[in-house]
Backbone as numpy.savetxt, mean C-alpha at the origin, in Angstrom:
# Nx Ny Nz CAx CAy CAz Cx Cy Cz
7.47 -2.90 -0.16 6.72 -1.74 -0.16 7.52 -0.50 -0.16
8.90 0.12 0.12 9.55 1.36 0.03 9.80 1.45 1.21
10.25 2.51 1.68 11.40 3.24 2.53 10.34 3.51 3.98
8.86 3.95 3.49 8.05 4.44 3.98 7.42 3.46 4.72
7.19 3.67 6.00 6.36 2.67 6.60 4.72 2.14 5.58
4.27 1.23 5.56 3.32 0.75 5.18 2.14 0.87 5.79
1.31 2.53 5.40 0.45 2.91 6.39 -0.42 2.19 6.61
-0.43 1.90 7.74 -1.67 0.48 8.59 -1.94 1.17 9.34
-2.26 2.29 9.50 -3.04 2.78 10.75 -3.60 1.87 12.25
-4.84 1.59 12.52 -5.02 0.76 13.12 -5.82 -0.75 12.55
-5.34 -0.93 11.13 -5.93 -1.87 10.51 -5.81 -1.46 9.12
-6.72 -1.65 8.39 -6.38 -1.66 6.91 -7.70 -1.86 6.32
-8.31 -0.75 5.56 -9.54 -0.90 4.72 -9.79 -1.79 3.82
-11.51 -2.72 4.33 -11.48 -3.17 2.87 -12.23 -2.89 1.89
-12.35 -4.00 0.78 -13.07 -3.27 -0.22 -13.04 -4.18 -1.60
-14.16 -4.73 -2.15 -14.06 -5.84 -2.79 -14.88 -5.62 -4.56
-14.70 -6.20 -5.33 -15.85 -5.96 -6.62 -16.01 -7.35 -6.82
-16.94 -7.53 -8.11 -17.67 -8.63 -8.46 -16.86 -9.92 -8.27
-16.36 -10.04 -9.46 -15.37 -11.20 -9.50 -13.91 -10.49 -9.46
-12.74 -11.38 -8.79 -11.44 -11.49 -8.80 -11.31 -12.78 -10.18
-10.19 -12.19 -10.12 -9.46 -12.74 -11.64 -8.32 -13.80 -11.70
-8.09 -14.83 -12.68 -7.03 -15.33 -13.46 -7.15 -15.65 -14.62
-5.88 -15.69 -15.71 -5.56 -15.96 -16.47 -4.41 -15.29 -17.15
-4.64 -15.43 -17.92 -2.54 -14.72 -18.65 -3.55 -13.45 -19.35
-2.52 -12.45 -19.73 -3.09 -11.32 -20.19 -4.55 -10.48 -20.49
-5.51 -11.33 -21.54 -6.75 -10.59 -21.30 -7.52 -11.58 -21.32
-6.92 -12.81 -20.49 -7.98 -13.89 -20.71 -9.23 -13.62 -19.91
-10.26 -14.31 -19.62 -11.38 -14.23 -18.94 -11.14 -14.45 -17.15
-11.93 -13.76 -16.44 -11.58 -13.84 -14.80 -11.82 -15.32 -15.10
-11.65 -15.90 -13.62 -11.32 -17.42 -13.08 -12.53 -17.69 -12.98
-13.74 -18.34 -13.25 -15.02 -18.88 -13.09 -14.97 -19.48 -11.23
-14.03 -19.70 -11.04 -13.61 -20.02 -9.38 -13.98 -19.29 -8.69
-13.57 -17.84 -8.64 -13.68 -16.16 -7.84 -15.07 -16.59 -7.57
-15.44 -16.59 -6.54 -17.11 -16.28 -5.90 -17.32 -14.75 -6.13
-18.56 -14.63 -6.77 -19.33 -13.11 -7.04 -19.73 -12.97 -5.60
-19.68 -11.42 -5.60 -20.93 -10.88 -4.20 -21.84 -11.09 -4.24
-22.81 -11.05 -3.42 -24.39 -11.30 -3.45 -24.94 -9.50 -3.59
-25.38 -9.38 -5.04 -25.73 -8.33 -5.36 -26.88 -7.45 -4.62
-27.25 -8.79 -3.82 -28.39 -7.89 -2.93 -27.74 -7.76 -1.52
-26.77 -8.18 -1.29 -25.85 -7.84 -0.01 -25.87 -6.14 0.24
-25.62 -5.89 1.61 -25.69 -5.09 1.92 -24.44 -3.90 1.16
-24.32 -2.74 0.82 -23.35 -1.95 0.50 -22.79 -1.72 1.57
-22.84 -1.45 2.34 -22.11 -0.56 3.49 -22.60 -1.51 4.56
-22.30 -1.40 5.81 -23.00 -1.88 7.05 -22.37 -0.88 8.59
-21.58 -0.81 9.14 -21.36 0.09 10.06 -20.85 1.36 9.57
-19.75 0.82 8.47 -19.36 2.43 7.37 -20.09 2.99 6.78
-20.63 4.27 6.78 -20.95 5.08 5.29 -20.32 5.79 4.25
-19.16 5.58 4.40 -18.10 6.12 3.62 -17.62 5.40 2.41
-17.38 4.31 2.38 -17.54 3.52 1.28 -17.92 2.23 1.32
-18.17 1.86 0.25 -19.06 0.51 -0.19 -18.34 -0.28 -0.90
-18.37 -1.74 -1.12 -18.07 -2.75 -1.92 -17.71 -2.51 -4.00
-18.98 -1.72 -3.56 -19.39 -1.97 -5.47 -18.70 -0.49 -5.97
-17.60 0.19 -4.73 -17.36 1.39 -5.20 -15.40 1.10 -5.54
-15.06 -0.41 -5.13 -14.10 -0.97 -5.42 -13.25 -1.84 -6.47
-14.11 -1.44 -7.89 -13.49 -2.87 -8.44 -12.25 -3.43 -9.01
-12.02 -4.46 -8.67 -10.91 -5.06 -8.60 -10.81 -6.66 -9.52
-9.68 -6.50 -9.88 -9.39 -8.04 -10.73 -8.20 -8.62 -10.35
-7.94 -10.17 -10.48 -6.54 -10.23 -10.24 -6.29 -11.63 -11.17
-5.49 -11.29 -11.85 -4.93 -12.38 -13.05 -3.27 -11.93 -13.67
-3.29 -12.87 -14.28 -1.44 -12.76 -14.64 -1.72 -12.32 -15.29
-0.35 -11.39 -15.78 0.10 -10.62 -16.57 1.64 -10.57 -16.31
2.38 -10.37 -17.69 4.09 -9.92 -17.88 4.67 -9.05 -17.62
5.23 -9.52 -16.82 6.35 -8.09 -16.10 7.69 -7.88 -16.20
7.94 -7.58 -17.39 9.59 -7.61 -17.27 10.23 -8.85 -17.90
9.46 -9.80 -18.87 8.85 -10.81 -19.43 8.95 -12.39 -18.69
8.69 -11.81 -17.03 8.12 -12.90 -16.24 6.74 -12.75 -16.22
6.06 -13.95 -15.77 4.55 -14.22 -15.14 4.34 -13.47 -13.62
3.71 -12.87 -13.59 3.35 -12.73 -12.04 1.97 -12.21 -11.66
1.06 -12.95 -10.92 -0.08 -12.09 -10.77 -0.61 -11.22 -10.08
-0.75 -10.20 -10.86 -1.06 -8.78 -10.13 -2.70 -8.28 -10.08
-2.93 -7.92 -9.02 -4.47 -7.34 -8.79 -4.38 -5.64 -9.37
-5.53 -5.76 -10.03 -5.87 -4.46 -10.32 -7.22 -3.53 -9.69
-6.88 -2.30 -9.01 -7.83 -1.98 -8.08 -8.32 -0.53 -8.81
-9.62 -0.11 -8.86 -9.89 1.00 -9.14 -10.68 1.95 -7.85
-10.20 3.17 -7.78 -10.59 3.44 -6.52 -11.83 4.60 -7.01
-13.00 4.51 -7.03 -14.49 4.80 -7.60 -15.28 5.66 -6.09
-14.59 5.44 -5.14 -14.87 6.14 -3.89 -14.92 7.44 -3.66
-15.36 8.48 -2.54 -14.93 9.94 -2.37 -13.54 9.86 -1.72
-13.09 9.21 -1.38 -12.12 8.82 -0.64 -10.72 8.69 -1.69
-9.11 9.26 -0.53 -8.07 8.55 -1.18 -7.75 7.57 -0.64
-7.19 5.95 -1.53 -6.22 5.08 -0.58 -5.69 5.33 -0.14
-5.07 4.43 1.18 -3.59 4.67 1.08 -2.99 3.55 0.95
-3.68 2.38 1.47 -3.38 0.94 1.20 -5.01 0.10 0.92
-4.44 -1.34 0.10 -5.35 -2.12 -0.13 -4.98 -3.26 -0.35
-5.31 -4.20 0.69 -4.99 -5.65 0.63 -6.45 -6.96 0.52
-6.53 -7.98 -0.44 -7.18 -8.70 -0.86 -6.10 -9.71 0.17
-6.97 -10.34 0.93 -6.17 -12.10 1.40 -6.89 -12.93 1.37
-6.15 -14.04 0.61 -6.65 -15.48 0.63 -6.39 -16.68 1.44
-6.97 -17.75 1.81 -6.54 -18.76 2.46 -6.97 -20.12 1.43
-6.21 -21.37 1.79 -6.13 -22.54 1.04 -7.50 -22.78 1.44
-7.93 -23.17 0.10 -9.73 -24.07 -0.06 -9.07 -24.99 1.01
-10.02 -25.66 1.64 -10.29 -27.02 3.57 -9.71 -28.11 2.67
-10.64 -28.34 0.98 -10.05 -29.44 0.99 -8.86 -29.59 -0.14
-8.12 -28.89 -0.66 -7.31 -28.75 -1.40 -5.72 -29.53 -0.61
-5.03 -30.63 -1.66 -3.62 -31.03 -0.60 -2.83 -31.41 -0.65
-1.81 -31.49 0.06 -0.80 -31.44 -0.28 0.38 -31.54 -1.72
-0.40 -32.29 -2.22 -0.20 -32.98 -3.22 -0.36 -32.20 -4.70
-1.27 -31.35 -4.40 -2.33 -30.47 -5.51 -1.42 -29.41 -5.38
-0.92 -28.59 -4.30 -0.14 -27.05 -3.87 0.80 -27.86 -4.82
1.86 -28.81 -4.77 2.47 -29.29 -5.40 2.68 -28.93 -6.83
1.63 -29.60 -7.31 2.03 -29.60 -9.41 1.39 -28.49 -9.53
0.52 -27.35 -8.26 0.41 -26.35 -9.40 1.75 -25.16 -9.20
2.56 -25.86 -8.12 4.00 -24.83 -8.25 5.04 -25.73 -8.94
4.49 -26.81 -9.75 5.58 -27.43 -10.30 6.80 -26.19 -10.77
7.89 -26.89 -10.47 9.07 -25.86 -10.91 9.48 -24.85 -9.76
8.56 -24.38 -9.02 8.92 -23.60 -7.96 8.89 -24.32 -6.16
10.07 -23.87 -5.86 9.87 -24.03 -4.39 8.32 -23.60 -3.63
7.70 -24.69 -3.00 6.37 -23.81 -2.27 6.74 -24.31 -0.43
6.43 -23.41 0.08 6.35 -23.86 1.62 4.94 -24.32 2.00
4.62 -24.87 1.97 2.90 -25.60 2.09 2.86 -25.39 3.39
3.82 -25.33 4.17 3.01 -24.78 5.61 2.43 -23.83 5.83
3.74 -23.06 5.47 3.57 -21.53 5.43 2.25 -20.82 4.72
2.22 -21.64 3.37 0.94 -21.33 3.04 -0.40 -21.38 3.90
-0.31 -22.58 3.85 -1.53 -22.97 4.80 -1.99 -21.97 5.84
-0.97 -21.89 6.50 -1.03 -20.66 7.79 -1.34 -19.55 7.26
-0.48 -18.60 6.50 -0.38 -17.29 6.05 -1.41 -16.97 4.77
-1.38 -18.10 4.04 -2.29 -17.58 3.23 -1.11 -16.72 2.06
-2.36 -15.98 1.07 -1.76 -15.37 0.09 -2.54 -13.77 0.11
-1.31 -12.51 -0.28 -1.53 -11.55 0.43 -1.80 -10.44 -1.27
-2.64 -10.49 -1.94 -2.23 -9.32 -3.02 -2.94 -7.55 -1.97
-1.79 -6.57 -2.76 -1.95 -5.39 -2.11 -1.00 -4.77 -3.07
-2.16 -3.37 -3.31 -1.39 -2.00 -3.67 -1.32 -1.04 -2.30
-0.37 -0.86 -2.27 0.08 0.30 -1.64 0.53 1.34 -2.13
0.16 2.91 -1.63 0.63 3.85 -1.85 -0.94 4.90 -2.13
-0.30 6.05 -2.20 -1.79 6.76 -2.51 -2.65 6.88 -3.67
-3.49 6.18 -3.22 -4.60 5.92 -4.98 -5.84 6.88 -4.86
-5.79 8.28 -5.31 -6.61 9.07 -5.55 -8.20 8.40 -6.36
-8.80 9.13 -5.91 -10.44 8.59 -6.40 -10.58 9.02 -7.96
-10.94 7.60 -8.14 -11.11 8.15 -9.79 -9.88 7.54 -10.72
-8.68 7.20 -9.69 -7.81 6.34 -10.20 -7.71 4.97 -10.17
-6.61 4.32 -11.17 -6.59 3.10 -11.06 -5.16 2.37 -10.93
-4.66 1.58 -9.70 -3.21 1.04 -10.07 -3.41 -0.82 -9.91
-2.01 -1.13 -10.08 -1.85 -2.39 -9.59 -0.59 -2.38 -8.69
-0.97 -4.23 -8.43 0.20 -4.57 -6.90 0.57 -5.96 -7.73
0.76 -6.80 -6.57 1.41 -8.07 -6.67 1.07 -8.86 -5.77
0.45 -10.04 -6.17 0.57 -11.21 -5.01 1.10 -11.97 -4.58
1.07 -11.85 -3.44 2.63 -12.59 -2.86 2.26 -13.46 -1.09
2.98 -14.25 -1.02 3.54 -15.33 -0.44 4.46 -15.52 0.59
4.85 -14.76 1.90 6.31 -15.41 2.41 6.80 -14.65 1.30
7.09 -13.54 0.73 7.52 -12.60 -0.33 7.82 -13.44 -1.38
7.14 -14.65 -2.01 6.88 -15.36 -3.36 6.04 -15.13 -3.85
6.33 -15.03 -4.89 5.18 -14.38 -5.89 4.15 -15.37 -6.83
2.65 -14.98 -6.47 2.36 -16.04 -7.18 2.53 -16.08 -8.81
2.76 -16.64 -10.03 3.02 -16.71 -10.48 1.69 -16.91 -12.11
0.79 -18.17 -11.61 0.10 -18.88 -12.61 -1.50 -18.85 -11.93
-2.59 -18.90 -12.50 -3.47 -18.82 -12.08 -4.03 -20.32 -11.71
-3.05 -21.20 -11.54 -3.50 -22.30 -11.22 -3.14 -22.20 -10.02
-2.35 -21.55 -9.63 -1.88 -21.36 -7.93 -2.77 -20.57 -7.70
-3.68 -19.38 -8.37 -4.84 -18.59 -7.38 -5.77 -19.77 -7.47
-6.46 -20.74 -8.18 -7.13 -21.64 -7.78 -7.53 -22.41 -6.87
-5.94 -22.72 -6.58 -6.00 -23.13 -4.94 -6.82 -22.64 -3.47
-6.80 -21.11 -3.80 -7.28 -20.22 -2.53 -8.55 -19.58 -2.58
-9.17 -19.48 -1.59 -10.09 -18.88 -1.43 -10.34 -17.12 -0.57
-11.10 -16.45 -1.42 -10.79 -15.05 -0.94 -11.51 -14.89 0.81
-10.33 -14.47 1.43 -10.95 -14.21 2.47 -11.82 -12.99 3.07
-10.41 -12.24 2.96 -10.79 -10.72 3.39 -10.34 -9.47 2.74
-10.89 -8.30 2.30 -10.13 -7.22 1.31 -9.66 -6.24 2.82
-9.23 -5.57 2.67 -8.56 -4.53 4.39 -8.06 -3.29 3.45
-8.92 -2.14 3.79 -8.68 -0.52 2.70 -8.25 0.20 3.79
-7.35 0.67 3.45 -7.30 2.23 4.46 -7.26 3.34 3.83
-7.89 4.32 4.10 -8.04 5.45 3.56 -7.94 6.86 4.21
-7.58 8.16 3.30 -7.73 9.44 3.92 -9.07 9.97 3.87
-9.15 10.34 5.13 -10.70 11.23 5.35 -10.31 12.62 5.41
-10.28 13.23 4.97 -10.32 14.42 5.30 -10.93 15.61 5.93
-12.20 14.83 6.02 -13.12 15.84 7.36 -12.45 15.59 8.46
-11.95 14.21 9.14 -11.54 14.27 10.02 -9.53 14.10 10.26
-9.24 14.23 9.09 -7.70 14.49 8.90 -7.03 13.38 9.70
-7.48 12.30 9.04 -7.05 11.01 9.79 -6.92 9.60 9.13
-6.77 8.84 9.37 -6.65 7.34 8.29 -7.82 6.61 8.49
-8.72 6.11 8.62 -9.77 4.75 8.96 -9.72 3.56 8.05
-9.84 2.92 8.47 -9.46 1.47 7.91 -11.25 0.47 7.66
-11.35 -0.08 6.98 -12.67 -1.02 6.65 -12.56 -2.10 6.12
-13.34 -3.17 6.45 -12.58 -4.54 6.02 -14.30 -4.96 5.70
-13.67 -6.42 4.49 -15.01 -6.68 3.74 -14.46 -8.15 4.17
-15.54 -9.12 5.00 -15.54 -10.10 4.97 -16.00 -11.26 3.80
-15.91 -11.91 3.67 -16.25 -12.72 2.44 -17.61 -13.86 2.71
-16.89 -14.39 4.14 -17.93 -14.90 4.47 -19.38 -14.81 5.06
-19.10 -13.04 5.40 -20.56 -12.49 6.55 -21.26 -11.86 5.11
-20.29 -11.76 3.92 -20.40 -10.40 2.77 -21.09 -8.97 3.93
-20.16 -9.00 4.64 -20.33 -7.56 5.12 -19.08 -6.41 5.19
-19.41 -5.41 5.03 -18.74 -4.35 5.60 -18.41 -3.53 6.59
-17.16 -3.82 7.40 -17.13 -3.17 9.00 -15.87 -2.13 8.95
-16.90 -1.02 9.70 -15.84 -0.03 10.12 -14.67 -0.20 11.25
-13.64 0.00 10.87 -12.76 -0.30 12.23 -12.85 1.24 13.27
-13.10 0.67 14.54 -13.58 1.98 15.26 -12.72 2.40 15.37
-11.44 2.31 15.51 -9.97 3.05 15.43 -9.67 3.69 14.16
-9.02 4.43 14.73 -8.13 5.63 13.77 -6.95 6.19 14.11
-5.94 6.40 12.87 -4.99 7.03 13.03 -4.73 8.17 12.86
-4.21 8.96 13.51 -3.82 10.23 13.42 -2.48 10.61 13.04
-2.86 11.44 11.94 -0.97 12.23 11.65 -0.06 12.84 12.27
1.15 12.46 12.12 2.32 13.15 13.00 2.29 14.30 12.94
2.43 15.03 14.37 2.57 16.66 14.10 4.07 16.90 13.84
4.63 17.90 13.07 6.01 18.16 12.78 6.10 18.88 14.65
8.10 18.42 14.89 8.06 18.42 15.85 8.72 20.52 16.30
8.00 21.49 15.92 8.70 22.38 15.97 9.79 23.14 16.96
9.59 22.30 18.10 10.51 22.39 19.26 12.12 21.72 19.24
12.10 20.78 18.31 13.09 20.24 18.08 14.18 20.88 17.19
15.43 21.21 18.01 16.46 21.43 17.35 16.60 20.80 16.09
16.64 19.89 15.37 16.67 18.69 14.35 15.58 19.77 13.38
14.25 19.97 13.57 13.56 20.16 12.71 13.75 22.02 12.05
14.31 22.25 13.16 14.99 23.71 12.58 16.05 23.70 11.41
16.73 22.62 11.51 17.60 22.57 10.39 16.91 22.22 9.27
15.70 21.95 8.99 15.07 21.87 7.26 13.84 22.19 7.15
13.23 22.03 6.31 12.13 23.19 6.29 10.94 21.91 6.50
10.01 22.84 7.24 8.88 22.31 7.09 7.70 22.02 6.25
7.45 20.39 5.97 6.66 20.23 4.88 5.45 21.18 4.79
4.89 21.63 3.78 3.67 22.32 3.48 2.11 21.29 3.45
2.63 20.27 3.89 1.62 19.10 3.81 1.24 18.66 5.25
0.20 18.71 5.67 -0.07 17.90 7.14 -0.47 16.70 6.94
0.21 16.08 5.81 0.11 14.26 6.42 1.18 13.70 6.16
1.99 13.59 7.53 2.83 13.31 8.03 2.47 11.91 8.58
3.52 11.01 8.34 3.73 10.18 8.15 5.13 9.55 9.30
5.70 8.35 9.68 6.33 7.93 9.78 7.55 8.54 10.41
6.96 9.90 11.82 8.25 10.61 11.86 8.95 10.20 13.34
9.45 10.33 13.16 10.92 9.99 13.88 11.74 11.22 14.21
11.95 11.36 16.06 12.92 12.80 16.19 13.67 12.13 17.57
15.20 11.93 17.18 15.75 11.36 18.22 17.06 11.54 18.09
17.71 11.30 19.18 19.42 12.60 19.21 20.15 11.73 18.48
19.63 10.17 18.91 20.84 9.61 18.12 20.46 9.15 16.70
19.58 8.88 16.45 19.16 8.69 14.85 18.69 9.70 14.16
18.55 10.72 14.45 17.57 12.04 13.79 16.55 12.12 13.32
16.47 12.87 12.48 14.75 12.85 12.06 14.29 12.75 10.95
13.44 11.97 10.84 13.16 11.41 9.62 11.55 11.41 9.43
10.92 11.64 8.43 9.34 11.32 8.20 9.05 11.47 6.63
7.85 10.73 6.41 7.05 10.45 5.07 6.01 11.51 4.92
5.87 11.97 3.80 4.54 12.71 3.35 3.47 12.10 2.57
2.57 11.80 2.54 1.77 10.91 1.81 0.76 12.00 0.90
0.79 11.30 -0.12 -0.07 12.26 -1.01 0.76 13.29 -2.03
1.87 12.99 -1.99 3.10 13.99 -2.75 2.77 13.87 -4.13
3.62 15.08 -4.49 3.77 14.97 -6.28 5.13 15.37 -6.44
5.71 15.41 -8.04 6.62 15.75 -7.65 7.45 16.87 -8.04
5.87 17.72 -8.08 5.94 19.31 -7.85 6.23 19.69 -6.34
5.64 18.66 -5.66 5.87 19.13 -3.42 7.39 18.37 -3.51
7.54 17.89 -4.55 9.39 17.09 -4.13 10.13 18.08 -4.59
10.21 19.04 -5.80 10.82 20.00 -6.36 10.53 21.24 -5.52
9.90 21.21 -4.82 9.74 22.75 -4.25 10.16 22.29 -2.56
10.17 20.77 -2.16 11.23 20.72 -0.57 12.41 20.68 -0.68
12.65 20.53 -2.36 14.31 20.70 -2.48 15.00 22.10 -2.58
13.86 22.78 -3.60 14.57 23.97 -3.31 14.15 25.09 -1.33
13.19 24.64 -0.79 13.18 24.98 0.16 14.64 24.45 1.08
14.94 23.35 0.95 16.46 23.24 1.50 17.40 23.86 0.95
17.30 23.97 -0.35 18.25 25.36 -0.86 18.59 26.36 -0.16
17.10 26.74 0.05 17.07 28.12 0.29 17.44 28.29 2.07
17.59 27.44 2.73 18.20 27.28 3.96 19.17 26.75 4.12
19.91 26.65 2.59 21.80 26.70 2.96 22.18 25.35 2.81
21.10 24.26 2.26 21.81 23.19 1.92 22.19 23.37 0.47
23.02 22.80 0.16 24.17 22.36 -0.97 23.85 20.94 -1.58
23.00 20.97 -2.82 22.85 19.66 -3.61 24.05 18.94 -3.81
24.89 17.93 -3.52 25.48 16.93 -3.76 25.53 16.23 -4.72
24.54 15.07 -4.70 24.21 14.47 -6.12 22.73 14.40 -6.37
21.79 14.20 -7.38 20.32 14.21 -7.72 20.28 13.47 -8.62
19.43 12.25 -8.86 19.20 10.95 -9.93 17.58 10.91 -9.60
16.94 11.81 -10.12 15.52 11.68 -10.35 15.16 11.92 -9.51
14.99 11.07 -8.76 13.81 10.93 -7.34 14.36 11.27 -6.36
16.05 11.02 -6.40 16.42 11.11 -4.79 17.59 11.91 -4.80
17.24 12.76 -3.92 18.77 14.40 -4.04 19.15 13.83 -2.44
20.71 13.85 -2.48 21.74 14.12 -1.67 22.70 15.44 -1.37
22.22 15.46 -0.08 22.56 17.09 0.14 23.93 17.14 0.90
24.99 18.06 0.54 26.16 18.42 1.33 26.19 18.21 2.65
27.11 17.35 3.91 26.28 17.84 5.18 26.49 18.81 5.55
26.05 19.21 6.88 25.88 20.52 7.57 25.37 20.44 8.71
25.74 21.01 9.43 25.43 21.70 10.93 25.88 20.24 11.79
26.53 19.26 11.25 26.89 17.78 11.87 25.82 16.60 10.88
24.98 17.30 10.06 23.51 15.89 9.72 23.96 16.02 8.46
23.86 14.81 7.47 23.38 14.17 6.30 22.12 14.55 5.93
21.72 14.94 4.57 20.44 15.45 4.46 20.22 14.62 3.32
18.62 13.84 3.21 18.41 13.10 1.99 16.87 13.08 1.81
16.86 13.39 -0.15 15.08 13.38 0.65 14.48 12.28 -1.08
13.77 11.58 -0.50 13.39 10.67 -1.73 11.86 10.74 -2.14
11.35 10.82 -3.68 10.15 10.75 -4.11 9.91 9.87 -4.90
8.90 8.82 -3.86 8.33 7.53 -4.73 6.94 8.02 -6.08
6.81 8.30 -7.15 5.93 8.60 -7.72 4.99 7.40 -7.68
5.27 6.31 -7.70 4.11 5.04 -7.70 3.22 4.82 -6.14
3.63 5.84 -5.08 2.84 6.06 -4.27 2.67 7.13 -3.73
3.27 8.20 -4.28 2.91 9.64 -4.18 3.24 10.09 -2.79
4.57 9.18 -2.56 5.08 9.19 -1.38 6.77 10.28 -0.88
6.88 11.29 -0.28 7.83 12.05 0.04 8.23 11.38 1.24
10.15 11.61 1.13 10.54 10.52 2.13 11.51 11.63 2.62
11.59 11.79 4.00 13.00 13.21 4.24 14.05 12.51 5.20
14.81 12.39 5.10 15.97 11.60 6.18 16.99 12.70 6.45
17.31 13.19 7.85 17.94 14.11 8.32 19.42 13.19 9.36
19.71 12.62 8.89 20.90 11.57 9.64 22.38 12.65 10.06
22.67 11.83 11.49 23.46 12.65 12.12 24.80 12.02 11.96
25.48 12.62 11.90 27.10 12.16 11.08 27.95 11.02 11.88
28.62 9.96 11.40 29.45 9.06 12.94 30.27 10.20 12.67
């Protein structure tokens, strides 16, 4: 997932569409995928989003001219992502034997499976109205063939998202088996920048209040994520360190290295595939 913590707030939203998918490029979804029950409820403790405002597929496709199967999520909500995970567990009676020839060729841990299950998820910020993909994966193996999604059965989708009335993360999960939708009563709240801190005087303060992943400590320094970046807010925190006397070093796209100063290392990185700003303020051995 990147540099950036993997915002899980206090859980992880879900969020499901008709059928999930396999096959190689534009073949037809998996006749396997169980549909929703169209008269199922949309919402149930959430009103913020619904099932049918999620849709999603997941089938192989070539990457780099390997197989690997990736879910595709469209986010149709008022809402932004920030994460989205689909998990599966092994069909009761599927065995040993079967996990087998459909990883012919590949190492499988059949325990591990069994236990953990299989995890597809995009991460990063998926604005409404957009659409990305992820990867499904394993004990970080990738599934590969849609004869290995055959095996599993969908359990649970887990969404987390930005609210912005209440400037916070909430998380919603879609069971498979209740076909319901539950709000997680928890929420996360964004880091406040720490303005008391010596550390945060030395660089400028983001223009963004969703703060992310921060960190302010004598011996590691300070470090935090911005979520929701572009990389117009990455070009304008670089020259804001400019303009407070740091010295560009080296710059390769995404990630500028700054001269040190005042004793700290200055580094700041922009993931565009999750619209993620990364600032690392490291203190010198």
């Amino acid at each position: 997932m990147t540099t950036r913590r993997k915002i899980t707030a206090a859980g992880i939203a879900c969020f499901m569409m008709l059928f999930a998918a396999a096959g190689c490029g534009n073949a037809a979804q998996s006749s396997d995928e169980p549909e929703i029950d169209k008269n199922a409820p949309v919402s149930s403790s959430n009103d913020g989003i619904t099932i049918k405002q999620l849709p999603y597929t997941v089938k192989t496709s070539i990457i780099g001219g390997d197989k690997e199967m990736m879910l595709s999520v469209t986010n149709n909500t008022e809402f932004s992502l920030t994460d989205f995970q689909l998990h599966y567990t092994v069909k009761p009676d599927i065995t040993d034997e079967q996990i087998t020839e459909a990883f012919s060729g590949a190492e499988v841990k059949i325990k591990k499976l069994r236990k953990n299950g299989l995890t597809c998820e995009v991460s990063g910020f998926l604005q409404k109205g957009k659409k990305t993909t992820g990867k499904c994966k394993y004990e970080g193996e990738t599934f590969t063939d849609d004869k290995q999604l055959d095996l599993m059965d969908p359990e649970m989708i887990t969404v987390e998202y930005l609210n912005t009335d209440t400037s916070a993360l909430h998380t919603v999960y879609y069971e498979f088996a209740s076909q319901e939708m539950v709000d997680d009563a928890s929420t996360s709240s964004f880091d406040v920048w720490p303005s008391s801190s010596p550390r945060a005087s030395l660089i400028p303060q983001p223009s963004s209040t969703y703060l992310t992943n921060l960190m302010d400590d004598d011996l590691f320094g300070l470090s935090f994520s911005v979520i929701g970046a572009t990389s117009t807010d990455y070009e304008q925190y670089i020259n804001d360190c400019v303009g407070m006397g740091w010295q560009v070093e080296s710059s390769m796209g995404s990630s500028t290295d700054f001269a040190a100063k005042d004793g700290y290392a200055l580094t700041v990185y922009f993931y565009s595939s999750s619209s993620n700003l990364s600032v690392s303020l490291d203190p010198q051995s």
